[in-house]
BATOR-588787 format. One record per residue (C-alpha): residue in three letters; x, y, z. Coordinates in nm, 2 decimals, m for minus. Each point is the difference from the previous one (the first is absolute). Layout:
N
 code      X      Y      Z
  ALA      X      Y      Z
...
This chain:
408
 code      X      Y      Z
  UNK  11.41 m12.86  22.61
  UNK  m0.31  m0.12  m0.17
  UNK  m0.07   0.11  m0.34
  UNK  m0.35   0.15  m0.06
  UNK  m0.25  m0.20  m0.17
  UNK  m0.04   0.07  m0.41
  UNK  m0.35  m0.03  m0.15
  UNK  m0.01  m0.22  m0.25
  UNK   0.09   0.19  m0.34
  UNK   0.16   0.31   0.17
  UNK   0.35   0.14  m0.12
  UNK   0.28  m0.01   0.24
  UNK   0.31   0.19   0.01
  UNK   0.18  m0.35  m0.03
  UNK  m0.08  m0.04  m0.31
  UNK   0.07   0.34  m0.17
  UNK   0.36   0.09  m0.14
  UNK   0.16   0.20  m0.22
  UNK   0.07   0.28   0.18
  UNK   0.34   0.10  m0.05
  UNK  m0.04   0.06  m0.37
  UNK  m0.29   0.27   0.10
  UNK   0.24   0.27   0.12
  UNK   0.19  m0.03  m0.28
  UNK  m0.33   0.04  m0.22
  UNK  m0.09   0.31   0.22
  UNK   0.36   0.17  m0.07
  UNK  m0.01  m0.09  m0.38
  UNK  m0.38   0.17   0.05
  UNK   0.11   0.29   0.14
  UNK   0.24   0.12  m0.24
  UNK  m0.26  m0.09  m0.30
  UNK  m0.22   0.21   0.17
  UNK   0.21   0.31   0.07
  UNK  m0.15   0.30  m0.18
  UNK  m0.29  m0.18  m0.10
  UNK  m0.34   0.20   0.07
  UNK  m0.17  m0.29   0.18
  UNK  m0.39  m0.05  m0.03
  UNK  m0.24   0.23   0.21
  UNK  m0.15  m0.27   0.18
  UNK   0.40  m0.12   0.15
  UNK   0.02   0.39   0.14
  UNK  m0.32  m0.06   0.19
  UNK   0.06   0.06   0.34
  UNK  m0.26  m0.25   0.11
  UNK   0.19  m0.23  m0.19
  UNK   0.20  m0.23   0.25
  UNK   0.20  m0.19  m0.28
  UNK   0.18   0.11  m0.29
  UNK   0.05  m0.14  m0.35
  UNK   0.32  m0.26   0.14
  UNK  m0.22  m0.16   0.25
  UNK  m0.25  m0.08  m0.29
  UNK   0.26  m0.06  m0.23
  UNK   0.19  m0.22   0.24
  UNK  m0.26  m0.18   0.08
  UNK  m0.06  m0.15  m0.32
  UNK   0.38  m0.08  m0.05
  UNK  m0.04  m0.22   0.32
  UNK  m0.30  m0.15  m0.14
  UNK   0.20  m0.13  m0.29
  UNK   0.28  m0.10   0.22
  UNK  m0.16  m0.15   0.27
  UNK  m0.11  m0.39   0.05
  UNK  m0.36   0.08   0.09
  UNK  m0.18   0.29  m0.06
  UNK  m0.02   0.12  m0.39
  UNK  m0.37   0.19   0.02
  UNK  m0.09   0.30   0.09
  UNK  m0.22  m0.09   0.28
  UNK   0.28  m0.24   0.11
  UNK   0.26   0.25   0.02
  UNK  m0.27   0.26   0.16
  UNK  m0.02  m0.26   0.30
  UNK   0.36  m0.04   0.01
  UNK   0.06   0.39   0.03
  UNK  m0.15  m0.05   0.34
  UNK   0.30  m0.20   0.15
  UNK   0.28   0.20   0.21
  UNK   0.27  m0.08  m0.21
  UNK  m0.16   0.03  m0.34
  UNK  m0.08   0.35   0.12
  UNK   0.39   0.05   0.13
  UNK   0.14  m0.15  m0.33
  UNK  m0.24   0.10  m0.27
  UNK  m0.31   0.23   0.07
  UNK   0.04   0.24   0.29
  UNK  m0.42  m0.04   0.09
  UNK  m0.25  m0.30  m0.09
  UNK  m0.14   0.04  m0.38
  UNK  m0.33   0.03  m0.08
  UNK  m0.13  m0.24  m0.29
  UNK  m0.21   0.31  m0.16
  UNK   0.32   0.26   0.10
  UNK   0.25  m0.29  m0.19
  UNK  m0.26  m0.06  m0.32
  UNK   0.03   0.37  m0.04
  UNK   0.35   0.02   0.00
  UNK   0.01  m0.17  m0.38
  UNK  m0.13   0.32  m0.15
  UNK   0.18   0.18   0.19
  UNK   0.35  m0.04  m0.05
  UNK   0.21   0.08  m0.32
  UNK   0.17  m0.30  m0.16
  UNK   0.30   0.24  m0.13
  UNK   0.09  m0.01   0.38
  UNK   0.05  m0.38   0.02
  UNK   0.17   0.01  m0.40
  UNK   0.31   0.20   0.19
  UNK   0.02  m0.21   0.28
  UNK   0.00  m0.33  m0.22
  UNK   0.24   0.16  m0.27
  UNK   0.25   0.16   0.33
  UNK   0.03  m0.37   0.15
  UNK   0.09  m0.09  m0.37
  UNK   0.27   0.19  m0.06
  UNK   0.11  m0.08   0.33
  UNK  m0.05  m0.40  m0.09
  UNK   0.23   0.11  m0.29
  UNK   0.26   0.18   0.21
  UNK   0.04  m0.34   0.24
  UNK   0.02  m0.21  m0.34
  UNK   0.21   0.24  m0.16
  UNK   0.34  m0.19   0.13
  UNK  m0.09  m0.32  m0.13
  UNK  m0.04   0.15  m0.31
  UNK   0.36   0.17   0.00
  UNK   0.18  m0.06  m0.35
  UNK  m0.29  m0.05  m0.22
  UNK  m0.09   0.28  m0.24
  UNK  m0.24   0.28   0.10
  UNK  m0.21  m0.15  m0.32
  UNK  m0.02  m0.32   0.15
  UNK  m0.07   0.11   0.32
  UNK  m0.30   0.25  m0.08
  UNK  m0.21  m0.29  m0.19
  UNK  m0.32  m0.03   0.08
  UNK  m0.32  m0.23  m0.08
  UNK  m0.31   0.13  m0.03
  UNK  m0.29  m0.17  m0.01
  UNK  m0.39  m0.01   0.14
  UNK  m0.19  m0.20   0.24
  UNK  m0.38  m0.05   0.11
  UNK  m0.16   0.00   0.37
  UNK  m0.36  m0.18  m0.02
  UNK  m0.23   0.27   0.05
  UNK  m0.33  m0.05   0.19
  UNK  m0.31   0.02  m0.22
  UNK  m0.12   0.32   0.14
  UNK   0.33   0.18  m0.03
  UNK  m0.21   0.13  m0.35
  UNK   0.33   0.29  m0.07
  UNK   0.23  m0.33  m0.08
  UNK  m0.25  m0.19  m0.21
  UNK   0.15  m0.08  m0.35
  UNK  m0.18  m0.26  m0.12
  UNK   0.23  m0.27  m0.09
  UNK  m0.20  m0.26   0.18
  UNK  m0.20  m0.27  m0.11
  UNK  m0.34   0.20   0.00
  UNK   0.19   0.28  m0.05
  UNK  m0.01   0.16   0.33
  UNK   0.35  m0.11   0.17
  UNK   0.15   0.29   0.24
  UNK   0.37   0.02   0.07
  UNK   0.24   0.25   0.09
  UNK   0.35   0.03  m0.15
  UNK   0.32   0.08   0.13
  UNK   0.25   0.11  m0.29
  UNK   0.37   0.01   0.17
  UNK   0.33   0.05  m0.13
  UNK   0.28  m0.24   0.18
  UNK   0.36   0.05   0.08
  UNK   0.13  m0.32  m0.25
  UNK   0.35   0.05   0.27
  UNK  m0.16   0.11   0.29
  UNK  m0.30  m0.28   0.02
  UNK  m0.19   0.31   0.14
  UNK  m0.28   0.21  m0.14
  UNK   0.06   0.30  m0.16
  UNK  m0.33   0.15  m0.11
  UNK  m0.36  m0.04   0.02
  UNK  m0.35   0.10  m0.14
  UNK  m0.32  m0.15   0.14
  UNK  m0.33   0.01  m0.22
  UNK  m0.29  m0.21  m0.14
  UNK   0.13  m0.29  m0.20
  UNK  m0.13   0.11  m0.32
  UNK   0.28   0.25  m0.03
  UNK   0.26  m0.14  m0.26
  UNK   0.33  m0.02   0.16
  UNK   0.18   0.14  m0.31
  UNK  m0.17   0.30   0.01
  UNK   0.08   0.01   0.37
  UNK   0.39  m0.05  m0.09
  UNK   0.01   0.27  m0.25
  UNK  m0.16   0.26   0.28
  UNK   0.36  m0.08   0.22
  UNK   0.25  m0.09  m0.19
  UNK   0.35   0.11   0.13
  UNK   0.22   0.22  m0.22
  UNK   0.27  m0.24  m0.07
  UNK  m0.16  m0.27   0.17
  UNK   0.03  m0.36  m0.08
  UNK  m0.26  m0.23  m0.02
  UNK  m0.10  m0.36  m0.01
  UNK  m0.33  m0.14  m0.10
  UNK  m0.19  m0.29  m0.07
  UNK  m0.17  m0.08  m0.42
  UNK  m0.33   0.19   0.12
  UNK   0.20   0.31  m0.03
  UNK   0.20  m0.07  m0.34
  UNK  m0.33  m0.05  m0.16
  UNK  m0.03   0.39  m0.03
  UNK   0.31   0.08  m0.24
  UNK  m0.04   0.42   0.06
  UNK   0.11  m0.06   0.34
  UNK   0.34  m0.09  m0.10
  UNK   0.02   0.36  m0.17
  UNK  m0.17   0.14   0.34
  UNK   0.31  m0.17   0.19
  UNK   0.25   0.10  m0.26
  UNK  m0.13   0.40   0.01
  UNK   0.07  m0.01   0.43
  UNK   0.36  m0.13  m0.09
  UNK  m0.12  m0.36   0.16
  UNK   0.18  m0.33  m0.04
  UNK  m0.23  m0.30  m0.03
  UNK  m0.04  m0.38   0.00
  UNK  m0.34  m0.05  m0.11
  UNK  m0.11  m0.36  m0.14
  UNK  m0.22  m0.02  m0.28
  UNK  m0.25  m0.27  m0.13
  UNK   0.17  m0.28  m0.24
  UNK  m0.29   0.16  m0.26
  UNK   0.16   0.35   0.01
  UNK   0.03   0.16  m0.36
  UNK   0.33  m0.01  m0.03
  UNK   0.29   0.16  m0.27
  UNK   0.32  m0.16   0.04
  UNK   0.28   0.19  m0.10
  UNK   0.31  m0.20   0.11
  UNK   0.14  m0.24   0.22
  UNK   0.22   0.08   0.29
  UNK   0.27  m0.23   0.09
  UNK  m0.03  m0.18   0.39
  UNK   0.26   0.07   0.22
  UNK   0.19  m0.26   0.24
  UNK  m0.24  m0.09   0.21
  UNK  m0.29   0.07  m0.14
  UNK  m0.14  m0.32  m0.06
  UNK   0.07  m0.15   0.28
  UNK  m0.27   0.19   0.14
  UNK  m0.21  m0.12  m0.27
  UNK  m0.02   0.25  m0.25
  UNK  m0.04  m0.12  m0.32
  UNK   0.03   0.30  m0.21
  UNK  m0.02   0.37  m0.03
  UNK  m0.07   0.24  m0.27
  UNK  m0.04   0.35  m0.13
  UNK  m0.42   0.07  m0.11
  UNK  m0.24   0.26  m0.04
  UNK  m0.35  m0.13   0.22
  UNK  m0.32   0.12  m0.23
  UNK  m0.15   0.03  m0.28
  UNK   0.07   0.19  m0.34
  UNK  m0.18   0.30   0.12
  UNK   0.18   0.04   0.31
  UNK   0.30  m0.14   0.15
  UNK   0.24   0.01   0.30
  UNK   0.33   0.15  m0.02
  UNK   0.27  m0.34  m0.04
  UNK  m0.03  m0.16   0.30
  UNK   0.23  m0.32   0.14
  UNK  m0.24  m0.32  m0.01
  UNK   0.15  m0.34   0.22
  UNK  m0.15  m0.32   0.00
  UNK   0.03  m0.17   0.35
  UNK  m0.07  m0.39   0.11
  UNK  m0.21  m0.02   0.24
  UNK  m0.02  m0.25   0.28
  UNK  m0.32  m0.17  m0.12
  UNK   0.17   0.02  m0.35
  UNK  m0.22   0.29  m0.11
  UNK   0.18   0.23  m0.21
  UNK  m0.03   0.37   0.15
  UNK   0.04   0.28  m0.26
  UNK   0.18   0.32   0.21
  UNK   0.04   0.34  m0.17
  UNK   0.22   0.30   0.14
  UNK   0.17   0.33  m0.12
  UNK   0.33  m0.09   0.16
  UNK   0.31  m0.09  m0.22
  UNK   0.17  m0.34   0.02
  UNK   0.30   0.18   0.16
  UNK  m0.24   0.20   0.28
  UNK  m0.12  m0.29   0.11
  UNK   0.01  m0.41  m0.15
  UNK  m0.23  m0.21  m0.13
  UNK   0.06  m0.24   0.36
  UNK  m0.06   0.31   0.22
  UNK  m0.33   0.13  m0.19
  UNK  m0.12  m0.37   0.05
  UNK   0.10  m0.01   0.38
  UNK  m0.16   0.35   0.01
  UNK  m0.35  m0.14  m0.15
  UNK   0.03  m0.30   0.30
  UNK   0.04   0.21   0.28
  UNK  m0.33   0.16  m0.12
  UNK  m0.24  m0.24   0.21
  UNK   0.16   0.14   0.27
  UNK  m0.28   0.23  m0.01
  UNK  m0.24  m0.29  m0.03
  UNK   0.14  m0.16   0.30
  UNK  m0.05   0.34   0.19
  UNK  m0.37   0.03  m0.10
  UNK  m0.02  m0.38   0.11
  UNK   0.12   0.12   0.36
  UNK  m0.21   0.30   0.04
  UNK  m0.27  m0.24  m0.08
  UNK   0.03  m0.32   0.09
  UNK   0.27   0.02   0.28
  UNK  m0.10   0.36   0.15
  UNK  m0.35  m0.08  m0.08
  UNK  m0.10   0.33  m0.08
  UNK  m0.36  m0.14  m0.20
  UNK  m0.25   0.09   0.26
  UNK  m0.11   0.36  m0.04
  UNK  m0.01   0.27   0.34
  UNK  m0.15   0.28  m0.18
  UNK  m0.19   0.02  m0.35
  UNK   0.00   0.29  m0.17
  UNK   0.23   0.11  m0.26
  UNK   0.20   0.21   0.24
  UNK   0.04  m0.27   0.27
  UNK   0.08  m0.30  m0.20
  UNK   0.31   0.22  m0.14
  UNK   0.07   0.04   0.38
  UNK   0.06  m0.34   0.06
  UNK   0.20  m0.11  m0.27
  UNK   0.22   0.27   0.06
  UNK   0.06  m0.13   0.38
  UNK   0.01  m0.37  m0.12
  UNK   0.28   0.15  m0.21
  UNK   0.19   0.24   0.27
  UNK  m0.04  m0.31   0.26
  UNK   0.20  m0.21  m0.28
  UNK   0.29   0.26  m0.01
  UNK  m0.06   0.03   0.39
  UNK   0.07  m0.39   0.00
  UNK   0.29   0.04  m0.24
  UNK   0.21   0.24   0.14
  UNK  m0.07  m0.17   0.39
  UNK   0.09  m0.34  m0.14
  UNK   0.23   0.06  m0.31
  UNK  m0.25  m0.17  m0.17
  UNK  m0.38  m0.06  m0.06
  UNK  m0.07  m0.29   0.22
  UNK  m0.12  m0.37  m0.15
  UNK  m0.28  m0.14   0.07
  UNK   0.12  m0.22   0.30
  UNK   0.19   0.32   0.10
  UNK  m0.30   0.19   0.00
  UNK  m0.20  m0.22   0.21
  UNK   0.31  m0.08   0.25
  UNK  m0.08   0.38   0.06
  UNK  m0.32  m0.02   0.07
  UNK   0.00  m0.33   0.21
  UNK   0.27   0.30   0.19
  UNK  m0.30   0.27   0.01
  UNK  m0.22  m0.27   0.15
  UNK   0.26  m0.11   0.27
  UNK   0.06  m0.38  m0.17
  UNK   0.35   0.07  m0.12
  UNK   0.32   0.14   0.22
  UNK   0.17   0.33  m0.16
  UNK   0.32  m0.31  m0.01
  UNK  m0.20  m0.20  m0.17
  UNK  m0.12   0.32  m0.28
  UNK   0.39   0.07   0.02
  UNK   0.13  m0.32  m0.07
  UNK  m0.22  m0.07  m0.31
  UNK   0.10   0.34  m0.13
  UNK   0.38  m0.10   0.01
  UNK  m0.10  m0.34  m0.22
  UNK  m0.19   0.23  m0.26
  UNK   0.32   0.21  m0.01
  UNK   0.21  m0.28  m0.02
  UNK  m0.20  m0.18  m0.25
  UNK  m0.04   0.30  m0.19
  UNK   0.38   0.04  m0.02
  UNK   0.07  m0.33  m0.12
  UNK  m0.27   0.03  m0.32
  UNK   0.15   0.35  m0.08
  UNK   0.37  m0.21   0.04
  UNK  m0.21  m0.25  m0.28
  UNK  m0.14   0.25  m0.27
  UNK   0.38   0.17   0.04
  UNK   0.13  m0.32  m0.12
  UNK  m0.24  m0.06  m0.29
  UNK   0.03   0.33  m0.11
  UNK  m0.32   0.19   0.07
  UNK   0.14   0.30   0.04
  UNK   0.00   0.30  m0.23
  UNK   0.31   0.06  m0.14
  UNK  m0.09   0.31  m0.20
  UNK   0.23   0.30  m0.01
């Protein structure tokens, strides 16, 4: 049979994919939703769509190879099996531009932090045998999404002429897990140690970067919610030493140099005694690291693995980013940019719990040469096993070399 003519630019079904992680989005939605008092407008009964044929709409527009707009994804909810998989009736362009005000971001938060834990659950027997402090780590740390110049809520005024937009996503991250844990969207201006101190876990455990051991206090914030911490601090910190603490076996072959007792401040005001280690790092910079944990809670070697594994955050905003490519903006308000950074998150977890991992870069566009019919579901399969296999073999590696924690 002869296939229909295209026009030139029009969107095929061919080349739209994806699907399969929409019903699971739509369940996930369903259960956030549950007892929720939804908004007028979605109760209309002239209304032929409700809120998971907007909402699912945009997650296909991160997720598909071709249409990322709004008016591009209007025109695609015209096609039979866009309607079948994702919206039930075509979309309107003024009906979907609504639909940013109209929708509660709390109702996307429990979706993104359900498919979390459940991340966790899958992860949880790889993890089998290492201490629950180990295993509850998490990074925390801030990123920032370009903003369009008349997005005026996120101006902040960092630019050059002093008029630069951007919008921030502040996220806590699973250090075992290599999964988000939590997440605040605002304008950039918003300082992310302020953010921290709004959700900090009782008897959490944290890991940070030197922008966040600048502020001193927040080592007694941490210490009052019974937190563990792994902070490091500038090599200018003020700094009281009150002893040196022996290394342990071990310790400096993963290239600490040193670690001491000290007080961090001033005469005025000072921390409570706090463990100080000085690390080697690979460009021979020397990394000051400060934490509340004793020598026998956790080593000098574990606390400076436990720093490493920090940019595993900053690999994760990489891929939201760069591999993803979540940098053009559907909707511009306030409201609606918080929207899509929450489904560019959920489709990460969506990926992670499909694929037992977040895909690569090649992996990623394997999948989409798949959505556009170029690549077999073999071929998708077969590079999948090599990932697996070549991700068994460098796990087999860091064993050998020792990066793992070996805290009790």
């Amino acid at each position: 049979m002869k296939e229909p003519r295209v026009k030139p630019g029009e969107i095929t079904q061919k080349e739209l994919g994806f699907f399969r992680l929409h019903r699971e989005f739509r369940e996930h939605l369903a259960a956030a939703n549950m007892g929720r008092t939804a908004h007028p407008s979605f109760v209309d009964k002239r209304r032929l769509l409700d809120m998971g044929d907007y909402l699912g709409l945009m997650l296909f527009g991160l997720l598909n190879p071709v249409a990322n707009t709004l008016r591009g994804l209007s025109a695609a909810s015209r096609l039979p099996k866009v309607r079948r998989e994702i919206c039930s009736n075509p979309v309107s362009l003024g009906s979907f531009s609504e639909t940013q005000h109209l929708v509660d971001p709390a109702i996307l938060e429990a979706v993104f932090e359900s498919l979390s834990e459940e991340v966790r659950a899958r992860h949880g027997a790889s993890m089998e045998g290492k201490s629950k402090a180990v295993r509850e780590w998490m990074s925390h740390d801030g990123s920032v999404w370009p903003a369009l110049p008349r997005m005026a809520w996120a101006l902040f005024g960092a630019g050059r002429n002093g008029d630069a937009n951007g919008v921030k996503l502040h996220l806590s991250f699973h250090v075992g897990a290599d999964t988000p844990a939590k997440a605040s969207v605002c304008e950039a201006r918003v300082c992310e140690r302020a953010e921290l101190r709004k959700r900090l876990w009782k008897g959490g455990a944290y890991v940070a970067d030197r922008y966040f051991g600048i502020d001193y206090g927040l080592f007694d914030d941490l210490r009052a919610k019974g937190c563990s911490f792994c902070i490091r601090v500038r090599d200018s910190a003020v700094v009281e030493f009150l002893g040196t603490i022996p290394l342990a076996p071990g310790d400096a072959e993963a290239g600490v140099l040193r670690q001491d007792l000290v007080r961090l401040g001033g005469k005025r005001k000072q921390s409570e005694p706090l463990r100080l280690i000085q690390v080697k790092g690979v460009t021979g910079e020397i990394l000051f690291i400060v934490s509340n944990l004793k020598a026998e809670t956790l080593s000098a070697a574990d606390l400076a693995l436990l720093y490493k594994q920090r940019w595993g955050i900053e690999y994760y905003f990489r891929w939201v980013k760069c591999v993803m490519g979540c940098g053009h903006w559907m909707a511009e308000s306030r409201n609606g940019a918080t929207l899509q950074i929450y489904l560019a998150l959920i489709a990460s977890l969506l990926l992670q719990l499909q694929m037992g991992k977040r895909p690569s870069k090649r992996i990623w566009e394997l999948m989409r040469w798949h959505a556009m019919g170029m690549a077999s579901s073999g071929d998708v399969a077969q590079q999948l096993d090599e990932m697996a296999s070549a991700q068994a073999r460098a796990e087999e590696r860091r064993i050998a070399r020792g990066e793992f924690f070996r805290g009790a």
